[in-house]
C-alpha positions, 0 to 999 in steps of 0.5 A: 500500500505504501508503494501506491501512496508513493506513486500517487503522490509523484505521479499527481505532480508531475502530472501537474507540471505536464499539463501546465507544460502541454497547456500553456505557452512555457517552455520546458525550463520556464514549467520546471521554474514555476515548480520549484516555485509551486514547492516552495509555495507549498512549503510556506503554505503548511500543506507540503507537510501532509503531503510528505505525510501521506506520499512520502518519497513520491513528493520529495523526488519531485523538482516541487520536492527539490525546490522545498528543499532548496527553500528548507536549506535557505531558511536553515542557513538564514537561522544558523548565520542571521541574514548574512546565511541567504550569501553563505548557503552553507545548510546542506539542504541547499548544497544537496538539492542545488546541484540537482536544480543545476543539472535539471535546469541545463538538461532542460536548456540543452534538450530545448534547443535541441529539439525546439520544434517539437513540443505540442506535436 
């Protein structure tokens, strides 16, 4: 049962990014952008708790996972090293989700103008 939640939960939202992508005029790079914000949205807004609660790593693998995460390290740091913590981004959180950000979002640049032409065929 466990691994249904967990699939519920990430195909959900991921199902969520690829109708924004397929629906609207965003590129690929500009629909991971607006789920990294989704996630950290959703984090500030309380729900990603239950979330978590219910789909557990089927959330978190997710870029809206990863982007709060980036938001959770960035707090985290702001906590430990007062504001001068948003420039150090020393909290591991950041440091284990931003090189995960940086290779999604280059992958996607990359795949872009690879093949620009075909979204929407």
């Amino acid at each position: 049962m466990e691994l249904v939640k967990i699939f519920i939960a990430g195909g959900v939202f991921c199902m969520f990014g690829e109708i924004l992508w397929a629906k609207t005029g965003l590129g690929v790079v500009k629909t991971l952008m607006v789920c990294i914000a989704a996630g950290v949205a959703l984090d500030v807004a309380g729900i990603l708790g239950p979330v978590i609660g219910f789909g557990q790593e089927g959330f978190t693998v997710t870029i809206y996972g990863a982007g709060a995460s980036i938001f959770d390290g960035v707090m985290g740091s702001v906590r430990d090293h007062g504001l001068s913590g948003i420039i150090r981004l020393t909290n591991f959180y950041f440091l284990r989700f931003s090189g995960l950000i940086v290779c999604t979002m280059a992958m996607a640049a990359v795949l872009g103008f690879l093949f620009p032409g075909t979204r929407g065929k």
